[in-house]
DRENPA-3360 file (N, C-alpha, C; in nm, 2 decimals, always signed):
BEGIN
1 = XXXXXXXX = -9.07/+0.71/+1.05/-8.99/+0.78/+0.94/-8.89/+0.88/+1.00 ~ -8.96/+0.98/+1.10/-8.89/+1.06/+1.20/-8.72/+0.99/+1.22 ~ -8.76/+0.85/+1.28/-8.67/+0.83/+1.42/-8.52/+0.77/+1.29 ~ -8.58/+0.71/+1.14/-8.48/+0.66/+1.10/-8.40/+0.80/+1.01 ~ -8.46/+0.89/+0.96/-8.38/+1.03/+0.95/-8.31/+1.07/+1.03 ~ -8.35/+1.07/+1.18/-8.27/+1.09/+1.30/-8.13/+1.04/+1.33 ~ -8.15/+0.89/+1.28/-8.05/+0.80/+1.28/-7.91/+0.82/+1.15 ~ -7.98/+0.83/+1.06/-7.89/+0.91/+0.95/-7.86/+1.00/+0.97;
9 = XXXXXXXX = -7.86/+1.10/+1.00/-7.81/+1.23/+1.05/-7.69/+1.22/+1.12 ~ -7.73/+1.10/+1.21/-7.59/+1.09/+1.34/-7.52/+1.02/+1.29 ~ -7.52/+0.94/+1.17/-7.41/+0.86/+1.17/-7.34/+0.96/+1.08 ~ -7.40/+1.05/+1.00/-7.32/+1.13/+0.89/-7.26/+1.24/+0.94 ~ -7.27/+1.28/+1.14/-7.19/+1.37/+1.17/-7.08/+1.39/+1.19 ~ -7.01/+1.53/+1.14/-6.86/+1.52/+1.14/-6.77/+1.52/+1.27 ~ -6.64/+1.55/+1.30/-6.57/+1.52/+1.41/-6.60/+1.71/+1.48 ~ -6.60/+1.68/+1.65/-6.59/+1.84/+1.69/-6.46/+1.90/+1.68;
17 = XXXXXXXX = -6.53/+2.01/+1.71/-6.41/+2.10/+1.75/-6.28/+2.06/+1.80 ~ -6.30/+2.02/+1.95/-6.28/+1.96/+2.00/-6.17/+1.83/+1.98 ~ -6.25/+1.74/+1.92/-6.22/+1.61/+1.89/-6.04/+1.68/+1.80 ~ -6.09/+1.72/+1.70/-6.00/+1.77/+1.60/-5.90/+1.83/+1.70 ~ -5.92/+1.91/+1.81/-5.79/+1.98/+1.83/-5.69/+1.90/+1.95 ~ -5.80/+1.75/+2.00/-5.69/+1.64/+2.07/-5.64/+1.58/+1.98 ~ -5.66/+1.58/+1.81/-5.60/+1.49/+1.71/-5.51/+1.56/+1.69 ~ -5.48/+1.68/+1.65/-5.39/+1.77/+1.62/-5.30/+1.74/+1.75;
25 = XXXXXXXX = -5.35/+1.77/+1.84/-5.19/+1.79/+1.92/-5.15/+1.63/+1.97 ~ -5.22/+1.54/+2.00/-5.15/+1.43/+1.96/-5.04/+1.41/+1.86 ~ -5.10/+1.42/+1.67/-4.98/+1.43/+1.64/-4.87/+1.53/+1.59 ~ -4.92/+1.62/+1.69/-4.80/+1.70/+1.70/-4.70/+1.67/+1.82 ~ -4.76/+1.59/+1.91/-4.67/+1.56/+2.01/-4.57/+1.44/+1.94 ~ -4.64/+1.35/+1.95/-4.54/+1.26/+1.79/-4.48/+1.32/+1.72 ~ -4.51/+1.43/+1.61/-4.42/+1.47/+1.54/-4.26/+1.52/+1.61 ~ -4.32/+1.56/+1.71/-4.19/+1.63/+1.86/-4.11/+1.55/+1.90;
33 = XXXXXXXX = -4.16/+1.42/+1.90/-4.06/+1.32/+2.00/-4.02/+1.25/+1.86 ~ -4.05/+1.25/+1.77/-3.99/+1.17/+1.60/-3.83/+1.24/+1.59 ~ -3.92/+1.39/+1.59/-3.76/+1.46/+1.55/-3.69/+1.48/+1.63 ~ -3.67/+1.51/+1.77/-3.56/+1.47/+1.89/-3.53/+1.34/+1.84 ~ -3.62/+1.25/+1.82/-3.55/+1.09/+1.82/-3.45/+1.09/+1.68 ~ -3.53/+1.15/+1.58/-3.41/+1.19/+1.41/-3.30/+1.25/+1.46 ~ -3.28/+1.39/+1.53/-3.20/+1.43/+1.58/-3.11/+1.38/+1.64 ~ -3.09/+1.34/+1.77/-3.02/+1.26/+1.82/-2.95/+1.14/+1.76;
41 = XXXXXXXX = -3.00/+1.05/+1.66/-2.97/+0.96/+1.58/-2.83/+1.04/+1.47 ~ -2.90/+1.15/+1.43/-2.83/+1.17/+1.30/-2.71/+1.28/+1.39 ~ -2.70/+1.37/+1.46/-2.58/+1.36/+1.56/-2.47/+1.31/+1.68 ~ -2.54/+1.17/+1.69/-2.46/+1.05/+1.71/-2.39/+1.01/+1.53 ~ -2.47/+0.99/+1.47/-2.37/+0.94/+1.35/-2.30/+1.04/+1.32 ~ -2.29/+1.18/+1.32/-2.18/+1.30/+1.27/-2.09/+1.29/+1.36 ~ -2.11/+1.25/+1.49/-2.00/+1.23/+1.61/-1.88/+1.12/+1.58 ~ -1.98/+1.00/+1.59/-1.89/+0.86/+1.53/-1.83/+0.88/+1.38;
49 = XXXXXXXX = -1.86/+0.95/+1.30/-1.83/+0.96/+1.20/-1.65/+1.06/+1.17 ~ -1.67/+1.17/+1.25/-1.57/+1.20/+1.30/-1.46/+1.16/+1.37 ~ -1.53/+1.07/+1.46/-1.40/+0.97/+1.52/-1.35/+0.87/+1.46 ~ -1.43/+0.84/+1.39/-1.37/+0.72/+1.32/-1.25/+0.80/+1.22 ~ -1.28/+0.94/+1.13/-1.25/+1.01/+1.07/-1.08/+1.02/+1.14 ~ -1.07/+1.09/+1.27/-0.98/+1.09/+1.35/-0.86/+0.96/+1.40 ~ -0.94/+0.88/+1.39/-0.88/+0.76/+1.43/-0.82/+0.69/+1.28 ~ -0.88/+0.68/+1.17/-0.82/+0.70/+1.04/-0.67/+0.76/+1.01;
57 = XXXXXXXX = -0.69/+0.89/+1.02/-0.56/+0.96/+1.01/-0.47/+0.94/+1.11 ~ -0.56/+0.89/+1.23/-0.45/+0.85/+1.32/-0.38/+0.75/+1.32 ~ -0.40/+0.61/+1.27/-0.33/+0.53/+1.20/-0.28/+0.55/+1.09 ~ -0.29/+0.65/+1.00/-0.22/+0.63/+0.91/-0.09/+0.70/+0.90 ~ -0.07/+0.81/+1.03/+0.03/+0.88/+1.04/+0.14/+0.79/+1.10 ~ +0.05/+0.68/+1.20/+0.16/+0.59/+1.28/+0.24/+0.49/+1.18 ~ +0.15/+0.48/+1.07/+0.20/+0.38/+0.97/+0.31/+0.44/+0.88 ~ +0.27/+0.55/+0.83/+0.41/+0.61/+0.79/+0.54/+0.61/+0.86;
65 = XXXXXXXX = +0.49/+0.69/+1.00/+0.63/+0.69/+1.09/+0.64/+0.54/+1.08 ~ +0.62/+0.42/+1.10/+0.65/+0.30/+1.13/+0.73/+0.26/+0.99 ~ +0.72/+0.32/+0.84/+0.80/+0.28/+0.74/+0.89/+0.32/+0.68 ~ +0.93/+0.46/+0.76/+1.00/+0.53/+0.79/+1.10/+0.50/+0.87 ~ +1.07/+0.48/+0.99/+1.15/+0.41/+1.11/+1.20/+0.28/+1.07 ~ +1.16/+0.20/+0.96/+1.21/+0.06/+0.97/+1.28/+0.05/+0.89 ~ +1.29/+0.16/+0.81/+1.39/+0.15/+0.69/+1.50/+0.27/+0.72 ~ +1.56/+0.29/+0.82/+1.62/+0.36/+0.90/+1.75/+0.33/+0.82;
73 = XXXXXXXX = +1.84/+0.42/+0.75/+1.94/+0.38/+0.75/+2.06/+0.50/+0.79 ~ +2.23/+0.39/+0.80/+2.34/+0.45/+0.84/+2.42/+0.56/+0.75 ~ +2.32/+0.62/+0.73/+2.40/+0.69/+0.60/+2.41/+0.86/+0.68 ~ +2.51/+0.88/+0.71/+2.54/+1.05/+0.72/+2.57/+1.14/+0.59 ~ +2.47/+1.23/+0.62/+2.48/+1.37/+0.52/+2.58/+1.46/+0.56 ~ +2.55/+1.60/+0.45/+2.59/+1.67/+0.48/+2.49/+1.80/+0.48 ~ +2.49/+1.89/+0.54/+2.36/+1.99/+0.57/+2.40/+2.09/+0.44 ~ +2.34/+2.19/+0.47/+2.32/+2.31/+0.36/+2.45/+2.38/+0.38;
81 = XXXXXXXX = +2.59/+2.36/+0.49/+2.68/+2.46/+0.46/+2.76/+2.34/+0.54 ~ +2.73/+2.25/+0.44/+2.89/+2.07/+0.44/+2.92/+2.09/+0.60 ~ +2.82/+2.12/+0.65/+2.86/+2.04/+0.81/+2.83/+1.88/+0.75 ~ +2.87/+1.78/+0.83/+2.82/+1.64/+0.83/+2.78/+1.63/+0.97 ~ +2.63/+1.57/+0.93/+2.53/+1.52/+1.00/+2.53/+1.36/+1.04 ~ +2.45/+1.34/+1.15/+2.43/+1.22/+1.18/+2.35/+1.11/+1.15 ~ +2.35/+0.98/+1.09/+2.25/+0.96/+1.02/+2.09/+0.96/+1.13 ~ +2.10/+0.98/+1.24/+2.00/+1.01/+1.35/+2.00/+1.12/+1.44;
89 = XXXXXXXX = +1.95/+1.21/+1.42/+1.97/+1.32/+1.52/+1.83/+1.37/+1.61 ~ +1.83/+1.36/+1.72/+1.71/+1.34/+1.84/+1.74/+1.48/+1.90 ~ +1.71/+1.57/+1.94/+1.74/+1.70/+1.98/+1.62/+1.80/+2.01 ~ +1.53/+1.76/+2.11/+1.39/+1.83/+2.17/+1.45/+2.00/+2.14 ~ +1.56/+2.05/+2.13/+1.57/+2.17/+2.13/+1.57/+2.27/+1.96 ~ +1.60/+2.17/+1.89/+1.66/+2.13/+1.77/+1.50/+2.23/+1.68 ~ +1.54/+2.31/+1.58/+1.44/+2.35/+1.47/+1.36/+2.22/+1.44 ~ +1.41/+2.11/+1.38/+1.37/+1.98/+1.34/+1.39/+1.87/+1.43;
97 = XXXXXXXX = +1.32/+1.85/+1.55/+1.38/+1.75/+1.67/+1.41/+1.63/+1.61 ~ +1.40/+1.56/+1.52/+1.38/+1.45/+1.47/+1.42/+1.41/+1.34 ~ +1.55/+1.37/+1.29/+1.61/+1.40/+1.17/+1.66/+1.26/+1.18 ~ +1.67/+1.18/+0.99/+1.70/+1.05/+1.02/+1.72/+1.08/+0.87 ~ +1.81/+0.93/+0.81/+1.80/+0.90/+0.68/+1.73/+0.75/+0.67 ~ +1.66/+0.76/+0.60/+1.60/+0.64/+0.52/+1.62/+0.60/+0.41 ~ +1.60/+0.43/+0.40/+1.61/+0.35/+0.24/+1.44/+0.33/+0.20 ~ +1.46/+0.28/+0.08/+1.33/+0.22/+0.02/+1.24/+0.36/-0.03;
105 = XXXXXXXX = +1.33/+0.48/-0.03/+1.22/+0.57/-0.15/+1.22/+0.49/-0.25 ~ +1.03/+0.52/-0.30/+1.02/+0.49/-0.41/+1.05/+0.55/-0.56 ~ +1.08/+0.50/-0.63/+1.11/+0.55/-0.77/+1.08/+0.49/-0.84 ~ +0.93/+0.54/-0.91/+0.80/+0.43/-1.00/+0.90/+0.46/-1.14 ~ +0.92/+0.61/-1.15/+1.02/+0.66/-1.31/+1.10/+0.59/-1.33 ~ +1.22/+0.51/-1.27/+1.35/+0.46/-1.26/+1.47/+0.56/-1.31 ~ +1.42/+0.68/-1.26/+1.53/+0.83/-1.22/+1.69/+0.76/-1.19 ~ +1.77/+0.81/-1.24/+1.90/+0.80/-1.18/+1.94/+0.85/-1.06;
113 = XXXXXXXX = +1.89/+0.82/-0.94/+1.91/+0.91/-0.81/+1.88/+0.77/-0.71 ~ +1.94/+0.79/-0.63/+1.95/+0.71/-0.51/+1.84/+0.68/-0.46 ~ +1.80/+0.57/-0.38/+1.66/+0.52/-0.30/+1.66/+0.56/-0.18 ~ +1.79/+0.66/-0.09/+1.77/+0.72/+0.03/+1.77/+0.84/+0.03 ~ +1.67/+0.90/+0.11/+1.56/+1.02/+0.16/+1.63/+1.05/+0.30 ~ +1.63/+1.19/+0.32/+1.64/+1.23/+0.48/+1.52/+1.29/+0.47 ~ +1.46/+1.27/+0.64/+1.32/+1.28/+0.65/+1.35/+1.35/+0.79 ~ +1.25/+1.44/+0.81/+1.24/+1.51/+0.98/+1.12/+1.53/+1.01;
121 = XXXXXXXX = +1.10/+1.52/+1.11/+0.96/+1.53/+1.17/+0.96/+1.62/+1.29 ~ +0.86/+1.74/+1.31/+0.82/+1.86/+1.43/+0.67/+1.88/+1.40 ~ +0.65/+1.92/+1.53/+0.52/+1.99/+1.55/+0.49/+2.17/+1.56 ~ +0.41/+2.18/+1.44/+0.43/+2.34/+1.42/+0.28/+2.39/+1.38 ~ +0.26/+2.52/+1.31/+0.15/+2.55/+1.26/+0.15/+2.45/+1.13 ~ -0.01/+2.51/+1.06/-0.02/+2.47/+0.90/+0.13/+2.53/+0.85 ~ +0.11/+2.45/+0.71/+0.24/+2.52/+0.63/+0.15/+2.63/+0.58 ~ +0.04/+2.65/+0.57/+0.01/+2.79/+0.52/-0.07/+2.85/+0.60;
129 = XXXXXXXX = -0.03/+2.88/+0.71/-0.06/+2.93/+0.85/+0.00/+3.11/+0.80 ~ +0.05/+3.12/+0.71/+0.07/+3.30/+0.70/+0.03/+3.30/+0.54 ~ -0.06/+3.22/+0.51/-0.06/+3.21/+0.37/-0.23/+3.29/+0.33 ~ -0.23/+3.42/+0.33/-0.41/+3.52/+0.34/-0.50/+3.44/+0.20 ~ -0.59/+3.42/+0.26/-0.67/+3.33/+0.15/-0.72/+3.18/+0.25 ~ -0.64/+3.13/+0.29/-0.61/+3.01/+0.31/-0.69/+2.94/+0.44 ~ -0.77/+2.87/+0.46/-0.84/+2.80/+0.59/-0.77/+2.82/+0.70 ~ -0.62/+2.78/+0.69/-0.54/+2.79/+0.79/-0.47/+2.90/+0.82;
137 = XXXXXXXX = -0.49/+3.01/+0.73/-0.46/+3.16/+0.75/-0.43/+3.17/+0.91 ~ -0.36/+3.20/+1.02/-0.38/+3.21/+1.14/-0.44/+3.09/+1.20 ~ -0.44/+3.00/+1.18/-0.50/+2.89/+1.25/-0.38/+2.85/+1.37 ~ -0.46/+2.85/+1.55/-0.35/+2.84/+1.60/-0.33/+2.68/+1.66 ~ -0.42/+2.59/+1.58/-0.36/+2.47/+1.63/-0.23/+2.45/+1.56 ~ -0.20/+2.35/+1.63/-0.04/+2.26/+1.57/-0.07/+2.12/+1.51 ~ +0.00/+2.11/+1.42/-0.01/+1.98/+1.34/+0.16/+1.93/+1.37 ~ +0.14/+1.79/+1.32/+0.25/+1.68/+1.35/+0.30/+1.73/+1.16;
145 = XXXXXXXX = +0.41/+1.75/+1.15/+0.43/+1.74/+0.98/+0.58/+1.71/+1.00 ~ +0.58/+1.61/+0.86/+0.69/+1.57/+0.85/+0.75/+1.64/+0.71 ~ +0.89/+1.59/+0.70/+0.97/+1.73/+0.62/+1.05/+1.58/+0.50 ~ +1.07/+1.62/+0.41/+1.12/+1.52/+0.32/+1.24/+1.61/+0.18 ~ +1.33/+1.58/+0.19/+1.43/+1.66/+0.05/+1.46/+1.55/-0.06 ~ +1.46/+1.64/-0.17/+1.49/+1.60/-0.31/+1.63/+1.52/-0.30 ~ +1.66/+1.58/-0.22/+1.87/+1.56/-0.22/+1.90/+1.48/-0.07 ~ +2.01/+1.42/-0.04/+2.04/+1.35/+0.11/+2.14/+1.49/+0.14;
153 = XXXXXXXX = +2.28/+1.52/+0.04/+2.35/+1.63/+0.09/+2.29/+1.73/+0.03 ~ +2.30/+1.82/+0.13/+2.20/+2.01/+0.15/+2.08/+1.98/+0.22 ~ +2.02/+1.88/+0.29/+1.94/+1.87/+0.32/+1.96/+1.94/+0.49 ~ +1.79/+1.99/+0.49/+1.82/+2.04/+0.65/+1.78/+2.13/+0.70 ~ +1.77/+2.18/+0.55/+1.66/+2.36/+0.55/+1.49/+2.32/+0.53 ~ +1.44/+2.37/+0.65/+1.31/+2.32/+0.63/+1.27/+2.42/+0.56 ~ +1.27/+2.55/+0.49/+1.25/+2.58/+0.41/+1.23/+2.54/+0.25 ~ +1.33/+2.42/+0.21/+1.32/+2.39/+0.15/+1.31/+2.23/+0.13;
161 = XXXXXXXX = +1.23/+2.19/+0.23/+1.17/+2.09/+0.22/+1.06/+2.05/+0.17 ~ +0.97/+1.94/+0.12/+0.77/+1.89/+0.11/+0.77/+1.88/+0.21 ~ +0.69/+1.92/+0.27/+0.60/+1.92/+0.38/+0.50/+1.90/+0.37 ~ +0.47/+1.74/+0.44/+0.37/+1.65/+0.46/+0.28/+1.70/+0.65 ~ +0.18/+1.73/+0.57/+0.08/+1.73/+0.71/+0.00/+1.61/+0.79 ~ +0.03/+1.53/+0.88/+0.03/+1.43/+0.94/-0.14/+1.44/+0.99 ~ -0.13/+1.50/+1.06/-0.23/+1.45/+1.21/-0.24/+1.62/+1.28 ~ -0.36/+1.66/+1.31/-0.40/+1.81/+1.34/-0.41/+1.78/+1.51;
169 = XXXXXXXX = -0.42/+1.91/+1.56/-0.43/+1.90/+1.72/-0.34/+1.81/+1.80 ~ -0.20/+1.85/+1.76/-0.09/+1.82/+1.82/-0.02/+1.93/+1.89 ~ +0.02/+1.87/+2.00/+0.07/+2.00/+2.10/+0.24/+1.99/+2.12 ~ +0.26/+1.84/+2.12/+0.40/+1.88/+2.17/+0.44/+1.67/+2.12 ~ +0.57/+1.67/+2.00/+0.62/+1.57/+1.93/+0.72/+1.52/+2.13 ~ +0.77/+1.43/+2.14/+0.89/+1.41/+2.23/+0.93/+1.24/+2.17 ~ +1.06/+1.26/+2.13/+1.11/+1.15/+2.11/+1.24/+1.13/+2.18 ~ +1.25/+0.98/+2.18/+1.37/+0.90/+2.31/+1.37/+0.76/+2.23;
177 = XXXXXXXX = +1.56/+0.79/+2.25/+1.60/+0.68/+2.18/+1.65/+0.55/+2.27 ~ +1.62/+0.42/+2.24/+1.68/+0.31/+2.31/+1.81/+0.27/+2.28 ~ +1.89/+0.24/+2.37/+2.00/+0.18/+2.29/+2.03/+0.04/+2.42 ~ +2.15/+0.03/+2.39/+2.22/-0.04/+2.47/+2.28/+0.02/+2.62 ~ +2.27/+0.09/+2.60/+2.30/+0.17/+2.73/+2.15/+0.30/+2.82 ~ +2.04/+0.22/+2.73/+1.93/+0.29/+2.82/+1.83/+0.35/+2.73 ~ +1.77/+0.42/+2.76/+1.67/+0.57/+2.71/+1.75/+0.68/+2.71 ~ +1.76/+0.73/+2.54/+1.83/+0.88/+2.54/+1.73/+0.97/+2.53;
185 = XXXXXXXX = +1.74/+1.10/+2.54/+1.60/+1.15/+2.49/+1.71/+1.26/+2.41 ~ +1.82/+1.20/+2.38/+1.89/+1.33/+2.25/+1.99/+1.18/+2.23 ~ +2.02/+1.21/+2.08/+2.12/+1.12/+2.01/+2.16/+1.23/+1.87 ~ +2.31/+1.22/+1.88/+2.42/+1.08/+1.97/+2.37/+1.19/+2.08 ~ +2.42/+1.07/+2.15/+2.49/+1.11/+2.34/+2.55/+1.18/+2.32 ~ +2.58/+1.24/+2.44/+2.69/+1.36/+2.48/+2.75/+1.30/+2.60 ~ +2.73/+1.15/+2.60/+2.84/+1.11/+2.72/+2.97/+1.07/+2.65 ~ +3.08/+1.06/+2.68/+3.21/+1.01/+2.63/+3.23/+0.85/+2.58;
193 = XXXXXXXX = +3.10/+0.80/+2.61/+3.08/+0.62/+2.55/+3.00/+0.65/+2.45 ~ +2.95/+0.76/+2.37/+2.87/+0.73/+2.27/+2.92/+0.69/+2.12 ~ +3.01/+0.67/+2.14/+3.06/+0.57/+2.00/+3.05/+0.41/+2.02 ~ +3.03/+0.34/+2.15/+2.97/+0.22/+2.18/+2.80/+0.26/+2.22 ~ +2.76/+0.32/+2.17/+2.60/+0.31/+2.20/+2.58/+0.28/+2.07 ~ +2.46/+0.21/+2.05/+2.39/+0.13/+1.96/+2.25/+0.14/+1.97 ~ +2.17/+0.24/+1.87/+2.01/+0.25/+1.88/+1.93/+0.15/+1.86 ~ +1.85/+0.08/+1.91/+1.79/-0.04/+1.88/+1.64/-0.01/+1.87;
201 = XXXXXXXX = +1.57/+0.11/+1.96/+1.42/+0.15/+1.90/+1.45/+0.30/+1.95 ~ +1.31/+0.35/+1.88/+1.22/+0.49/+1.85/+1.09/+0.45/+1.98 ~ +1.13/+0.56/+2.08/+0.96/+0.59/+2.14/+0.94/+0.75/+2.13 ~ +0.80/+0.71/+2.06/+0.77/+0.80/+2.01/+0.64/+0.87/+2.09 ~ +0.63/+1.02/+2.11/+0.53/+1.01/+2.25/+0.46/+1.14/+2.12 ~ +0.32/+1.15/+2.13/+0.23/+1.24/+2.07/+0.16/+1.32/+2.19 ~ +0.13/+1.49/+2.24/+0.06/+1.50/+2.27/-0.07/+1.56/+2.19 ~ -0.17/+1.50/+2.21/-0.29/+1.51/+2.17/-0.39/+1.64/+2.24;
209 = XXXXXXXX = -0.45/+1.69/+2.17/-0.48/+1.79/+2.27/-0.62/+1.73/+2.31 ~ -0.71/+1.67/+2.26/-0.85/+1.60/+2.30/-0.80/+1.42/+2.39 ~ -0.70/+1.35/+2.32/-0.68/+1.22/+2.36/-0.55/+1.24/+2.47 ~ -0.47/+1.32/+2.49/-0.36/+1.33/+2.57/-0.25/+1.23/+2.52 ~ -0.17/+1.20/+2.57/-0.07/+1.08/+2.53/-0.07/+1.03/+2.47 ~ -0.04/+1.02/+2.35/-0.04/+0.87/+2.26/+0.15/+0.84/+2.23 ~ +0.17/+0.73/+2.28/+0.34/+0.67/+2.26/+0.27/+0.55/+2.18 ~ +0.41/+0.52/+2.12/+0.41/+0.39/+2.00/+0.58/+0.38/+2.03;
217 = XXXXX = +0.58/+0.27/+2.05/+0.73/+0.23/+1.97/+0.79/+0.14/+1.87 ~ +0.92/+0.18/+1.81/+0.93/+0.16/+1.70/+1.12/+0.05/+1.71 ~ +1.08/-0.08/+1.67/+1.23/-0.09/+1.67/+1.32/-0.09/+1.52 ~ +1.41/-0.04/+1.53/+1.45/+0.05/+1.41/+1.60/-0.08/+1.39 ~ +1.64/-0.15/+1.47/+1.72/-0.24/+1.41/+1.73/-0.37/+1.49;
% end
């Protein structure tokens, strides 16, 4: 009777001390290598997530310039004080390095106003880079932004331009024109044949401040 009380006893005993405190840190070591493994998972996806995020806007700024550039047209303005402009002006030194007239604005209203737009494109701060309140209050990166007016003549004052924000962490726009007579990196020419030059493409160079170099070219006729 002894030996079988004896026997119940041991089977009904609970876990030691002991026992309990290699279960515990077992899965606590598990729990450790779970969440570095969560961790790492879910900061590779905010990484890719980002890139992709970047590479997004990055095609979509090239796509603009690309429907912009293709609808390039020969139309000369006149600026804010009736100088006449060229309908392409390339000029790395220039307020707006990059001045062009374009066809194919849209007009969903059917407004009485013409379907060509002058459009410019530089690399500068945010447009509300002195604006207090503002995320970009002082923000010292550079963005790609392009410049668009209501009007073809007066156009020129980037002051009174929309200004479209492209693509962030831009350091420096450089454009070069092709023609028939070579690579310009200013148009018109300033050689005495530039009434026989003929633009045939846009290379367009981006510096990136994380990717470095990004060129595209664009043929414009």
């Amino acid at each position: 009777m002894r030996c079988r009380v004896d026997r119940q006893c041991r089977s009904q005993r609970g876990f030691t001390l002991l026992e309990v405190l290699i279960a515990i840190t077992i899965f606590a070591l598990i729990g450790v290598a779970s969440y570095r493994v969560l961790s790492s998972v879910m900061l590779t996806d905010e990484r890719l997530a980002a890139r992709s995020e970047e590479l997004r806007r990055t095609n979509r700024a090239f796509w603009i310039m690309q429907q912009d550039f293709e609808q390039i047209s020969q139309r000369r303005v006149r600026d804010q004080v009736s100088i006449t402009r060229e309908w392409l002006l390339v000029d790395a030194s220039s307020a707006l390095p990059l001045q062009f007239t374009r066809a194919g604005r849209a007009n969903p209203l059917g407004l009485p106003r013409s379907d060509l737009q002058r459009v410019a494109y530089k690399v500068d701060h945010h447009p509300d880079y002195e604006k207090e309140g503002s995320p970009f209050y002082h923000d010292e990166r550079k963005y790609l932004l392009r410049y668009t007016w209501p009007m073809l003549d007066g156009s020129g004052d980037a002051a009174r331009a929309l200004v479209q924000v492209l693509l962030p962490d831009i350091d420096k726009l450089t454009v070069s024109v092709q023609s028939n007579q070579g690579l310009q990196n200013r148009w018109p020419p300033a050689s005495a044949s530039a009434v026989e030059a003929k633009p045939t493409a846009l290379r367009v160079e981006l510096q990136h401040a994380q990717w470095g170099t990004i060129q595209h070219w664009y043929k414009i006729f």
